[in-house]
C-alpha positions in Angstrom: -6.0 -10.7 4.6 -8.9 -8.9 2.9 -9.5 -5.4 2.3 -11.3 -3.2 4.9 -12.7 -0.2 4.8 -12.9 2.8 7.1 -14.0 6.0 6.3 -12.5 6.8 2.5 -9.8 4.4 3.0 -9.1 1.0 2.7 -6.5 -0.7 4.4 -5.1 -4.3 5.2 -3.5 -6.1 8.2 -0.6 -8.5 7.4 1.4 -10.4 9.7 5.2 -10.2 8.7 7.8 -12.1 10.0 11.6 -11.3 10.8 14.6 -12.1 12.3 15.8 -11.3 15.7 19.3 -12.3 17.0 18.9 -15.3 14.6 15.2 -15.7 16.1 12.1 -15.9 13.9 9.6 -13.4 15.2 6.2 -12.0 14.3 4.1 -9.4 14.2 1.2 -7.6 12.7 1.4 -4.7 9.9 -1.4 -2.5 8.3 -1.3 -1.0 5.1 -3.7 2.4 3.9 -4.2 3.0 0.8 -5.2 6.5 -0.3 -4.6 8.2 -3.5 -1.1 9.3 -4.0 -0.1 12.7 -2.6 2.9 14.0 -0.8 4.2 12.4 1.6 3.1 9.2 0.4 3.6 9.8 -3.4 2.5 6.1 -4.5 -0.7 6.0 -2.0 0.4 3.3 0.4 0.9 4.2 4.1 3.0 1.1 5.9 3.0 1.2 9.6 5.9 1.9 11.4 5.8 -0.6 14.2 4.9 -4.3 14.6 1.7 -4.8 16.7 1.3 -8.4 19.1 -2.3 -9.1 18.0 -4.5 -8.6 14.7 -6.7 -6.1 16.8 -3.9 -3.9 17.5 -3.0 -3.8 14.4 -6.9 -2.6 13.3 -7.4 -0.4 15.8 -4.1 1.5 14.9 -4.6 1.8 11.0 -8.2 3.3 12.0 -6.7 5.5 14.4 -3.7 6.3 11.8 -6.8 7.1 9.5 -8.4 9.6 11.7 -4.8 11.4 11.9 -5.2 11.9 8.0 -8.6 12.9 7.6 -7.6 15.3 10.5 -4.8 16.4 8.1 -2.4 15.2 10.9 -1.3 12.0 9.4 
């Protein structure tokens, strides 16, 4: 997928695929990338969870975003 941007950052949805009880399953990821400060030393954020749709995923990297402007994140 191609680079978006919200705010300062960029980020990416990918859909990443795995195995469950020897079952191919799917799911969307999002990826921030910031400049490299503690806790994230190398500047990428990876979400923690697999979202259903390509929306979910969007809405929570923007929302993920917000957290870190709002020195939450």
């Amino acid at each position: 997928m191609a680079k978006e941007k919200y705010s300062y950052y960029e980020f990416e949805i990918y859909l990443d695929v795995g195995l469950l009880k020897d079952k191919a399953v799917h799911g969307y990821i999002y990826k921030i990338f910031g400049t490299g400060c503690p806790p994230y030393d190398d500047g990428v954020i990876e979400s923690d969870e697999w979202y259903d749709t390509e929306q979910e995923a969007r809405f929570a990297a923007i929302g993920h975003i917000d957290l870190l402007e709002n020195g939450e994140g």
